[in-house]
C-alpha positions in Angstrom: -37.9 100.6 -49.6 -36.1 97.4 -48.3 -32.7 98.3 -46.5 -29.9 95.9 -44.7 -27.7 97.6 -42.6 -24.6 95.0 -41.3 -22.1 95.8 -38.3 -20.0 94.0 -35.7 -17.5 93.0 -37.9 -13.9 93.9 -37.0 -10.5 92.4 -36.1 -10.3 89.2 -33.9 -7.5 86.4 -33.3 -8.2 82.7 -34.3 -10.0 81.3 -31.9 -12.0 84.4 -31.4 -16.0 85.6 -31.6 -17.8 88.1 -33.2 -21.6 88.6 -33.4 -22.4 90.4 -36.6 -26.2 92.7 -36.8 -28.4 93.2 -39.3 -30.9 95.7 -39.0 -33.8 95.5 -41.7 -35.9 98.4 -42.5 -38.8 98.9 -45.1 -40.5 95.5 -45.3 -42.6 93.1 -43.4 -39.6 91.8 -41.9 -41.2 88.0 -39.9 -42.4 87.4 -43.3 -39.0 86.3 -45.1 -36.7 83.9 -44.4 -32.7 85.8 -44.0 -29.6 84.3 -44.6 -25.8 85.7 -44.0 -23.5 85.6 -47.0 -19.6 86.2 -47.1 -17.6 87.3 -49.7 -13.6 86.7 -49.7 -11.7 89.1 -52.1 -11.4 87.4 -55.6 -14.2 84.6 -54.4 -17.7 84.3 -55.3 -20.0 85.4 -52.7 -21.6 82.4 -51.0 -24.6 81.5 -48.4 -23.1 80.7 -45.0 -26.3 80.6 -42.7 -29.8 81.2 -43.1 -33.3 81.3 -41.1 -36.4 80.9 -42.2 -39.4 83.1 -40.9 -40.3 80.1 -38.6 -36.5 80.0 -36.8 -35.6 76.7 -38.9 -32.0 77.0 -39.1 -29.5 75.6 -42.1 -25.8 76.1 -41.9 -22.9 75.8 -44.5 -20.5 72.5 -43.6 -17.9 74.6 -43.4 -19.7 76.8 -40.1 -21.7 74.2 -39.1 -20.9 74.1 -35.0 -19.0 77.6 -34.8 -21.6 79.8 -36.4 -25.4 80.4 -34.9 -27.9 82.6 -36.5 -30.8 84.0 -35.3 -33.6 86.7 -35.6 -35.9 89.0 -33.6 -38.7 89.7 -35.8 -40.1 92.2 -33.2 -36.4 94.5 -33.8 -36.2 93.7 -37.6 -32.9 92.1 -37.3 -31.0 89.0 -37.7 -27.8 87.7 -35.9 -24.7 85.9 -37.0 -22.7 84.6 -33.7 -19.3 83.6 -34.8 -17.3 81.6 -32.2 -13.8 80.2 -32.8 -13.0 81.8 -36.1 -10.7 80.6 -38.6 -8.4 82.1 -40.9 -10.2 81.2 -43.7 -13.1 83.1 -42.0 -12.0 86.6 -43.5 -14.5 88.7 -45.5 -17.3 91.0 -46.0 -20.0 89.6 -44.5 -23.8 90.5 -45.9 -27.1 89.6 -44.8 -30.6 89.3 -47.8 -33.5 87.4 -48.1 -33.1 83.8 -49.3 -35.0 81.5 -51.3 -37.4 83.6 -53.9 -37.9 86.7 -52.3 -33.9 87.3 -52.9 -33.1 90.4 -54.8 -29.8 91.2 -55.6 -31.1 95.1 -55.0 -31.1 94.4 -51.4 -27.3 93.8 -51.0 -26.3 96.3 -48.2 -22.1 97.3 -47.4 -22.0 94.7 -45.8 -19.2 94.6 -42.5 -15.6 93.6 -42.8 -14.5 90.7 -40.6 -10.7 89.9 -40.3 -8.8 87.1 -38.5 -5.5 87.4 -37.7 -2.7 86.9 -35.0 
């Protein structure tokens, strides 16, 4: 069965980093491309990063230059570094497949990140 566990989220100042984890279990992990997705209370939850099995990288504008994700295939996870974070950063930050091998099933708890002074 296909599991995403997120962590590193947490409390950090403007300006600050985080690098979030996600640790995938139950699949043939190299095989998928992975994105990181945010959701801000009483916002719909939207794509921020993603990498494809190859390392191709795309970015949303809005990260593009703070935020760098990555992935060892060889640990089943994927990383979301998040330098100089905004207050419009906030939210509870996922990681899934992308593309067609989403599935809404997948959606893990997911790891709180908060900016503030």
């Amino acid at each position: 069965q296909v599991q995403f566990v997120e962590s590193g989220g947490g409390l950090v100042q403007p300006g600050g980093s985080l690098r979030l984890s996600c640790a995938a279990s139950g699949s043939i992990f190299s095989f998928y491309d992975m994105g990181w997705y945010r959701q801000a209370p009483g916002k719909q939850r939207e794509l921020v990063a993603d990498i494809t099995s190859s390392g191709g990288t795309n970015y949303r504008d809005s990260v593009k230059g703070r935020f760098t994700i990555s992935r060892d295939n060889a640990q089943k996870t994927v990383y979301l570094q998040m330098n100089s974070l905004k207050p419009e950063d906030p939210a509870v930050y996922y990681c899934n497949r992308v593309g067609r091998a989403f599935r809404a099933e997948y959606w893990g708890q997911g790891t709180q990140v908060t900016v503030s002074s």
